[in-house]
Backbone as a ProteinNet text record, in pm:
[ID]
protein_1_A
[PRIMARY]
XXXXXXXXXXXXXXXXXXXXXXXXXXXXXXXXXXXXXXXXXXXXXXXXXXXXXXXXXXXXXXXXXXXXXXXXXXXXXXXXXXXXXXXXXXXXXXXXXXXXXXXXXXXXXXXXXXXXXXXXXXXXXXXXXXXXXXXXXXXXXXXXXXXXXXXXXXXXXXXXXXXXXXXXXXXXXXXXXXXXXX
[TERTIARY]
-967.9	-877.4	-945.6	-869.7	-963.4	-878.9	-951.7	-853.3	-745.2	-641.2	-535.5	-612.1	-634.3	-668.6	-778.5	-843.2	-1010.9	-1014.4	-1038.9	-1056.7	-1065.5	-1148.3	-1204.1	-1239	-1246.7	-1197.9	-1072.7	-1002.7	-865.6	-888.5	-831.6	-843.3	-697.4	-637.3	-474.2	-523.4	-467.9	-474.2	-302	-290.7	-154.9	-173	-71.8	-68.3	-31.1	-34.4	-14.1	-150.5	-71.1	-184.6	-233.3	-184	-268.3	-404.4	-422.4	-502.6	-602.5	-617.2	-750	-764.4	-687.9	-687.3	-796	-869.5	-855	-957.7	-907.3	-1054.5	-1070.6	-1157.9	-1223	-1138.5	-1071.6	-961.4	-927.8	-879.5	-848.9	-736.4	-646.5	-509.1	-458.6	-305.5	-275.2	-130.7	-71.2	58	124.7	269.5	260	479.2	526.7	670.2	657.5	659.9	596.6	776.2	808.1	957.6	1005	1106.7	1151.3	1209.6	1251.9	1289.3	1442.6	1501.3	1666.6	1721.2	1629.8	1668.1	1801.2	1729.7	1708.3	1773	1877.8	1912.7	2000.4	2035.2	2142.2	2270.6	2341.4	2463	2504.5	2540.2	2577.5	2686.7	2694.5	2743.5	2819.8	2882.1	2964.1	2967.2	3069.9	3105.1	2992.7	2870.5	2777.6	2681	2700.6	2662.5	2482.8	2469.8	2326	2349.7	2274.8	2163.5	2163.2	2203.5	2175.7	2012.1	1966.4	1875.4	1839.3	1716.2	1738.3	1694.9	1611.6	1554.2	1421.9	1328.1	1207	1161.3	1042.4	972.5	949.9	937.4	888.6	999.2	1105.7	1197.2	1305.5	1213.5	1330.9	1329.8	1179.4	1163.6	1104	1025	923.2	744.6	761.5	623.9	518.6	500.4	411.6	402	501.6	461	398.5	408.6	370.9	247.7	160.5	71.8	-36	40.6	-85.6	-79.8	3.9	-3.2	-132.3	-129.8	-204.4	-332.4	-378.4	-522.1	-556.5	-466.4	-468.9	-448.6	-432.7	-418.6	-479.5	-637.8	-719.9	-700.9	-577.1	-605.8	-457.6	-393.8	-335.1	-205.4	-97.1	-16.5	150.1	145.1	306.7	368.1	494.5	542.6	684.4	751.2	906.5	936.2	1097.2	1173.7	1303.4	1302.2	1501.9	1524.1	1668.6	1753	1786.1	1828.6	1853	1774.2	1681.3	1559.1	1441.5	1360.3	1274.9	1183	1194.3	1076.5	939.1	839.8	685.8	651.1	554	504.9	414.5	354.1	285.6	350.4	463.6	537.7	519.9	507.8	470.6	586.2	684	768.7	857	963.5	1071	1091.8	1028.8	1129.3	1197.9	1284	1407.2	1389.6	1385	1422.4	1583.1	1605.7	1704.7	1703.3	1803.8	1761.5	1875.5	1881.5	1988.3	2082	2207.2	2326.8	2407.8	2300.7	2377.2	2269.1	2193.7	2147.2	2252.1	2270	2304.4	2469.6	2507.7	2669.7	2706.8	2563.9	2570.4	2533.5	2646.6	2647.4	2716.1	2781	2833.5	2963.4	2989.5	3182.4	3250.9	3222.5	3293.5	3307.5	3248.8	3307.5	3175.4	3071.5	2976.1	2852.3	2752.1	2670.8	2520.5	2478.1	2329.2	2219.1	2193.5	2164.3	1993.1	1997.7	1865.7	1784.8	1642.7	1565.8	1454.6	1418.7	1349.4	1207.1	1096.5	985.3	897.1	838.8	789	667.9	611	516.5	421.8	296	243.4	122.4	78.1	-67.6	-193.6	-280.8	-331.1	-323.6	-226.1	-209.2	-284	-308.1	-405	-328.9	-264.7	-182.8	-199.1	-24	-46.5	59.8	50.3	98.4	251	389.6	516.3	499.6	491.1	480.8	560.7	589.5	722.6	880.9	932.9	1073.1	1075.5	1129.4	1129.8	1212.1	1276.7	1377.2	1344	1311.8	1203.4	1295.3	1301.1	1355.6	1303.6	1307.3	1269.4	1327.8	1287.2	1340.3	1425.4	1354.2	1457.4	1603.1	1639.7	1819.1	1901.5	1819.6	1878.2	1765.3	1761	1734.8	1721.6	1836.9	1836	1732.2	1698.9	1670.4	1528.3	1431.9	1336.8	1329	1411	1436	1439.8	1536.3	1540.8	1389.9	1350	1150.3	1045.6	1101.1	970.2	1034.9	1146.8	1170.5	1151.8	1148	1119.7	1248.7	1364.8	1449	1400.1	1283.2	1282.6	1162.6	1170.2	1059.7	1050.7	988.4	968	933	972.7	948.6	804.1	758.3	587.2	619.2	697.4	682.2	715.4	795.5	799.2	700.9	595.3	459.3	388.3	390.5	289.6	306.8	423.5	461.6	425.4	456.3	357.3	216.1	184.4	23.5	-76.9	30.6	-18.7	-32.4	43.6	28.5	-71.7	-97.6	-222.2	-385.3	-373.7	-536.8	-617.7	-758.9	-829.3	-814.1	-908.1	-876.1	-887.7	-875.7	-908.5	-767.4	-710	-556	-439.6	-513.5	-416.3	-334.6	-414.5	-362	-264.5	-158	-36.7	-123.5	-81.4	-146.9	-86.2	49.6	75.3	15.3	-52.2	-97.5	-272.5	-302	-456.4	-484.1	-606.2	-650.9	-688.6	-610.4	-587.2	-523.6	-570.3	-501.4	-455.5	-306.3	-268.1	-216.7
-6457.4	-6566	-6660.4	-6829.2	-6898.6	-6944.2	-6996.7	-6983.3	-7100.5	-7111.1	-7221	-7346.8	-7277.2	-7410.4	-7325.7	-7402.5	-7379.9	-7468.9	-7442.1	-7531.9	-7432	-7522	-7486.3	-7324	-7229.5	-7073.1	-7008.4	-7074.7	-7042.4	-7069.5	-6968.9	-6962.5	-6875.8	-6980	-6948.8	-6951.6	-6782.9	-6772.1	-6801	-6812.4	-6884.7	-6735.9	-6664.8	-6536.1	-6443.4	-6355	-6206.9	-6141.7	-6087.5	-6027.1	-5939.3	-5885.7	-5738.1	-5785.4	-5857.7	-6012.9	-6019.3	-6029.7	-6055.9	-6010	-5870.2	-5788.5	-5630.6	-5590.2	-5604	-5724.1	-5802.1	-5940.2	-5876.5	-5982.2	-5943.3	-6061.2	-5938	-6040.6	-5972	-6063	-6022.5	-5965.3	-6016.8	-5954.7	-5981	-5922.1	-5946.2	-6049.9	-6163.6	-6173.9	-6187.7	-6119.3	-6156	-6183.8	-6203.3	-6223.9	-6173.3	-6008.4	-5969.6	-5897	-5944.4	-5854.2	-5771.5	-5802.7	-5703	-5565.3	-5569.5	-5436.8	-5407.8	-5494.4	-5509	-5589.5	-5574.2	-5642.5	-5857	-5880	-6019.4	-6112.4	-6156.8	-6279.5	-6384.1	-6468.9	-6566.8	-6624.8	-6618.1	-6646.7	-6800	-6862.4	-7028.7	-7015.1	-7100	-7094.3	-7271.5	-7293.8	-7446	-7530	-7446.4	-7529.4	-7593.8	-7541.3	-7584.4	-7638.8	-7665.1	-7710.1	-7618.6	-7516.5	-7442.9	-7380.1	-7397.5	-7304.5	-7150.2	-7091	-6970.5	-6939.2	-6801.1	-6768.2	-6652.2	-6644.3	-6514.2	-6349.7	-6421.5	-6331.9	-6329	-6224	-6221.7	-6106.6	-6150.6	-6068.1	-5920.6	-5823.8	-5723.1	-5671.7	-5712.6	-5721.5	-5595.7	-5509.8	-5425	-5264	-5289.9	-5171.1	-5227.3	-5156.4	-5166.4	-5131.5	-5129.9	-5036.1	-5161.9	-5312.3	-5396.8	-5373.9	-5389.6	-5434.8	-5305.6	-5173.3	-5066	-5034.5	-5090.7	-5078.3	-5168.7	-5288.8	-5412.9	-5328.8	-5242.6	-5230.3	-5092.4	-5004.6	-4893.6	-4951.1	-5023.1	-5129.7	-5204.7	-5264.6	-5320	-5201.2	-5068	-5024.5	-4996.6	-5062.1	-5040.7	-5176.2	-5311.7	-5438.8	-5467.7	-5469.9	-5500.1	-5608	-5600.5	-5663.8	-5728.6	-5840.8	-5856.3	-5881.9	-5803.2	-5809.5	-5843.8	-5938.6	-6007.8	-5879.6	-5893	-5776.5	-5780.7	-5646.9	-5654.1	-5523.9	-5564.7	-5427.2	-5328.1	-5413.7	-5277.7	-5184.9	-5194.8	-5172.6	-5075.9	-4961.4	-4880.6	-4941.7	-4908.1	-4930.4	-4878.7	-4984.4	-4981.9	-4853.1	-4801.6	-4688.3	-4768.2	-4623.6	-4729.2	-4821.3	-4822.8	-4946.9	-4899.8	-5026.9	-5001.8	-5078.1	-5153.1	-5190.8	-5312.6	-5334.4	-5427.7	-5512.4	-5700.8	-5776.7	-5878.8	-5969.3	-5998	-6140.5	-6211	-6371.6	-6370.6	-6481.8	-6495.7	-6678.2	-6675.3	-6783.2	-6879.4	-7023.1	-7100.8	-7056.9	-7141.9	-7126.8	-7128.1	-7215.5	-7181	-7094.5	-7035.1	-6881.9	-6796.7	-6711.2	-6570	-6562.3	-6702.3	-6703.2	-6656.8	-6671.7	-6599.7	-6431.8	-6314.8	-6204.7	-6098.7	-6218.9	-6127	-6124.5	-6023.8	-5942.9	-5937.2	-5933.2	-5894.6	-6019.3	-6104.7	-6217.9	-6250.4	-6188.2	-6193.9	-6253.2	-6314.8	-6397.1	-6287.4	-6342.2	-6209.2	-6310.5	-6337.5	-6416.6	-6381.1	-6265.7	-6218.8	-6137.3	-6141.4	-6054.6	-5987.8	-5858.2	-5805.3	-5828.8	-5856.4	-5860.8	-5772.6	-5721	-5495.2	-5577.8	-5515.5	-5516	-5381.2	-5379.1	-5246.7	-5255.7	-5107.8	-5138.5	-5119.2	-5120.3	-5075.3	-5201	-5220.6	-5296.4	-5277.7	-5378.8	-5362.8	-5340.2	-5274.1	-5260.4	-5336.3	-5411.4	-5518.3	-5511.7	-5585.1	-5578.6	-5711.3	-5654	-5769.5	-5910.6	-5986	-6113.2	-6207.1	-6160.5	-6238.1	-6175.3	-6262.2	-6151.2	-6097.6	-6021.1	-5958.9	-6020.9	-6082.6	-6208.2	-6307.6	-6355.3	-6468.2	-6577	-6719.8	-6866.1	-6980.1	-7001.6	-7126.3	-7266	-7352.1	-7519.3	-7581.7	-7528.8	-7577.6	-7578.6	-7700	-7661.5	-7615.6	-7625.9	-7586.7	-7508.1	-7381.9	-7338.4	-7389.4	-7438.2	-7489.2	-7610.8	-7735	-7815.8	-7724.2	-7665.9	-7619.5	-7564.2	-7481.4	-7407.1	-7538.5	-7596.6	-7687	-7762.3	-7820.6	-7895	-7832.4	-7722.3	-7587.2	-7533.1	-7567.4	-7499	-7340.8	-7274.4	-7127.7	-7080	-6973.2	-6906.2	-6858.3	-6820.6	-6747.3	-6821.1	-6977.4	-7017.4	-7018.6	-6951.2	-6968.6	-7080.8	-7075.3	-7273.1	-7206.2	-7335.5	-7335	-7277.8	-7348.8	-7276.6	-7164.8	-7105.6	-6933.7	-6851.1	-6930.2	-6880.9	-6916.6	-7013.6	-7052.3	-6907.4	-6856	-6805.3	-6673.2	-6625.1	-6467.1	-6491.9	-6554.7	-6587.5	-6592	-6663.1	-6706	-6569.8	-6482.2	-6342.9	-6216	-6232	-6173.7	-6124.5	-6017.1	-5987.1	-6053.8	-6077	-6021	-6134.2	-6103.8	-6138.9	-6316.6	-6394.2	-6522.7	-6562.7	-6501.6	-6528.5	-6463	-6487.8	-6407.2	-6505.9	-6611.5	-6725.8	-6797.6	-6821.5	-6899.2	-7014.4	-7016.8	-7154.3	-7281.3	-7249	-7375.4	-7425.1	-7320.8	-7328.6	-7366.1	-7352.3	-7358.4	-7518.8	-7512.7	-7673.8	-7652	-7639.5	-7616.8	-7751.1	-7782.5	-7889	-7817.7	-7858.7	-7752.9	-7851.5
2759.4	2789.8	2888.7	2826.5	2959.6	3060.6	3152.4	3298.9	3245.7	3307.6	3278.8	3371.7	3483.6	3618.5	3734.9	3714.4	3823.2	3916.9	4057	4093.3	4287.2	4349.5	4490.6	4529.2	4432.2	4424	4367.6	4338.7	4312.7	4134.7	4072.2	3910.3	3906.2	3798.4	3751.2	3619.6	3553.4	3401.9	3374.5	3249.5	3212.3	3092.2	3072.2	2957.2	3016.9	2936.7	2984.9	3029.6	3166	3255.4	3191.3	3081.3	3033.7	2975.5	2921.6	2848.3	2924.5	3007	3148.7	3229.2	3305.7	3382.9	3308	3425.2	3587.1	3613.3	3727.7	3748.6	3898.3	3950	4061.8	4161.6	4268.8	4339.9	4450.7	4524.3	4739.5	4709.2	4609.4	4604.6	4483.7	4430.9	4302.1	4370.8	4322.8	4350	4196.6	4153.2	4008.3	4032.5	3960.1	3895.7	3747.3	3737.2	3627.6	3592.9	3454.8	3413.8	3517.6	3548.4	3634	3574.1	3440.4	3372.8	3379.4	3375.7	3387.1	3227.5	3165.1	3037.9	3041.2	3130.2	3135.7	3025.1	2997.1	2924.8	2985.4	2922.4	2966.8	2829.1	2851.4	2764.7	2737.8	2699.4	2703.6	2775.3	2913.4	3010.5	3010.2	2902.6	2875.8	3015.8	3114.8	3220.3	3323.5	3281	3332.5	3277.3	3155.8	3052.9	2993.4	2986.9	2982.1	2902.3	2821.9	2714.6	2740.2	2590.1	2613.6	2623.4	2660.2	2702.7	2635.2	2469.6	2496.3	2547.8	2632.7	2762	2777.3	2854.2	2893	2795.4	2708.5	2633.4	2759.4	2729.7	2811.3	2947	2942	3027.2	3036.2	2886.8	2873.2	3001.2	3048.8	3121.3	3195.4	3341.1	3410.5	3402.8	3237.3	3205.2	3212.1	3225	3209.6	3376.3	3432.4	3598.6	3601.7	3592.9	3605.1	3561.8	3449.3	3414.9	3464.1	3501.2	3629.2	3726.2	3772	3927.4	3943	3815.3	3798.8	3822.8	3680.3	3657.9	3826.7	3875.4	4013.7	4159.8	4131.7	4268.5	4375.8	4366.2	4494.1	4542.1	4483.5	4549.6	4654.4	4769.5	4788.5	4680.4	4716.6	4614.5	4648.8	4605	4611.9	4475.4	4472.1	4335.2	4337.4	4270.3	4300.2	4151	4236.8	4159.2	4181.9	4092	4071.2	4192.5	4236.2	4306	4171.9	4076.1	3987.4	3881	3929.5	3847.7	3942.3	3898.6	4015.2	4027.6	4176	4271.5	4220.9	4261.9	4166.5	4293.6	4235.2	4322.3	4431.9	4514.7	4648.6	4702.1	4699.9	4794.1	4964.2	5006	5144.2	5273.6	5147.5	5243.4	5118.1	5148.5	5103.8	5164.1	5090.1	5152.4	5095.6	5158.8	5063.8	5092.6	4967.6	4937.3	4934.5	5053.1	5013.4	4976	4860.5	4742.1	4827.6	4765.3	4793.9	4750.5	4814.3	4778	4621.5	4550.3	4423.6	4345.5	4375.6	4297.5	4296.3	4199.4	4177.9	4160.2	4095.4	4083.8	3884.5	3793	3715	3744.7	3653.4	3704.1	3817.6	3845.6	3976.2	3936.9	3999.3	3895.1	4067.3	4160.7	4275.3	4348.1	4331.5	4436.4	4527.4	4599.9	4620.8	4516.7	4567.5	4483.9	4497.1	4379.6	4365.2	4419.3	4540.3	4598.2	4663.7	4655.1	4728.1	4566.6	4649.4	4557.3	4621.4	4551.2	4624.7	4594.2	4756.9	4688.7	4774.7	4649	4704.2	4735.1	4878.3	4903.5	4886	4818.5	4750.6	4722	4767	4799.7	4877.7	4907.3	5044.5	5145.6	5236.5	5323.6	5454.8	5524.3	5661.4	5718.8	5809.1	5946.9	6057.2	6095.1	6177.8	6247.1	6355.5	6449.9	6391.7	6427.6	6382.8	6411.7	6288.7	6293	6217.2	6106.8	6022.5	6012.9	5968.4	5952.9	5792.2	5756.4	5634.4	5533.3	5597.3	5521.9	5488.1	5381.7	5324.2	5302.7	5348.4	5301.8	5233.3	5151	5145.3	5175.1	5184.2	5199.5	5101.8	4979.3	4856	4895.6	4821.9	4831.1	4707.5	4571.8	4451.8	4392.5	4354.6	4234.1	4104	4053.8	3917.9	3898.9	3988.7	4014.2	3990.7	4021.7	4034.7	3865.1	3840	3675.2	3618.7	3629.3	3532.1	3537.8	3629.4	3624.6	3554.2	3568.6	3551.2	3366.7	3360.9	3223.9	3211.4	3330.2	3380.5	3437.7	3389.1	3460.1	3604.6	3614.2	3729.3	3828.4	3817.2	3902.9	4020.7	4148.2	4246.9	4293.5	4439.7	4475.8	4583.1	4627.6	4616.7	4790.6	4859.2	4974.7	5017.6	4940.2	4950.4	4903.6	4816.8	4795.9	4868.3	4903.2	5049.9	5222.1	5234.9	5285.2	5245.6	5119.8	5123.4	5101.3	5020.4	5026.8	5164.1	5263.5	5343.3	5459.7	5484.3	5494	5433	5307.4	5239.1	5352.2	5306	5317.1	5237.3	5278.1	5401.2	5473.1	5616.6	5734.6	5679.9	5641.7	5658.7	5582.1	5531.8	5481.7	5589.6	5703.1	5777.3	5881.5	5902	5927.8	5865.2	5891.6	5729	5730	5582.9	5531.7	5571.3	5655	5709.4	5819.2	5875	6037.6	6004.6	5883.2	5868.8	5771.4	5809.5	5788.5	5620.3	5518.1	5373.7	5321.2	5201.8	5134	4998.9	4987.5	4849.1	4751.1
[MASK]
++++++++++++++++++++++++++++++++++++++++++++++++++++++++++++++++++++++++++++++++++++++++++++++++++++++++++++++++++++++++++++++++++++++++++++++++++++++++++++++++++++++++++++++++++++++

């Protein structure tokens, strides 16, 4: 497979990781099926498109099998609460999404608002520096889904934010605090 985008060191493949894995890398970060069997229904009052889900979504065996191929590389992996925990986890932390995430699905009145993202891996040991509670700036979700044409797109500064945490030592600086052009 060829890279999607090259450029200063940084190479983004666009496919399935099974496709080009294992490569030679500081770390893995992926949004790989979470294994909750994933769809969306036509939702009128909001006018959206049914959905009819994520190829590979039916289990955890793809994230499970990058993480095997990948387990001597440090790793962050976005995930479901209802779905098991990838092995080697070294700690849990939680996006919490805007206000209008997570109002499809929810039966109790509460919004599914957070997600978990497993940290896993051989991690360096460090001394407390972030909170475990992840934010972003965005104010809509959908606004982001809808640009991206992706149910589950992450917005760039909540990747800037774990990335920017990553081993080794020269990613240890956030990338907001370091002289980076993104």
């Amino acid at each position: 497979m060829r890279p999607y985008y090259e450029q200063s060191g940084v190479t983004i493949y666009h496919g399935d990781c099974r496709d080009v894995l294992p490569l030679p890398c500081d770390v893995l970060v992926t949004d790989p099926p979470y294994g909750i069997g994933w769809r969306r229904g036509v939702n009128h009052a909001r006018n959206s498109k049914a959905h009819e889900g994520i190829v590979g979504d039916k289990d955890t065996s793809a994230r499970d099998w990058v993480l095997s191929v990948m387990s001597d590389k440090p790793a962050i992996v976005f995930g479901s609460f209802y779905a098991p925990y990838p092995a080697n986890l070294q700690q849990v932390l939680v996006w919490h999404k805007p206000a209008d995430a997570g109002v499809v699905g929810s039966l109790t009145g509460y919004r599914r608002d957070a997600e978990p993202v497993f940290i896993v891996g051989p991690w360096p040991r460090r001394d407390v520096c972030w909170s475990g509670v992840l934010r972003s700036a965005i104010g809509s979700i959908s606004t982001i889904a809808t640009e991206t044409g992706h149910p589950h797109t992450k917005p760039v500064d909540l990747m800037r934010q774990l990335i920017g945490a990553c081993p080794p030592v020269w990613f240890w600086t956030p990338l907001w605090a370091a002289d980076r052009r993104w």
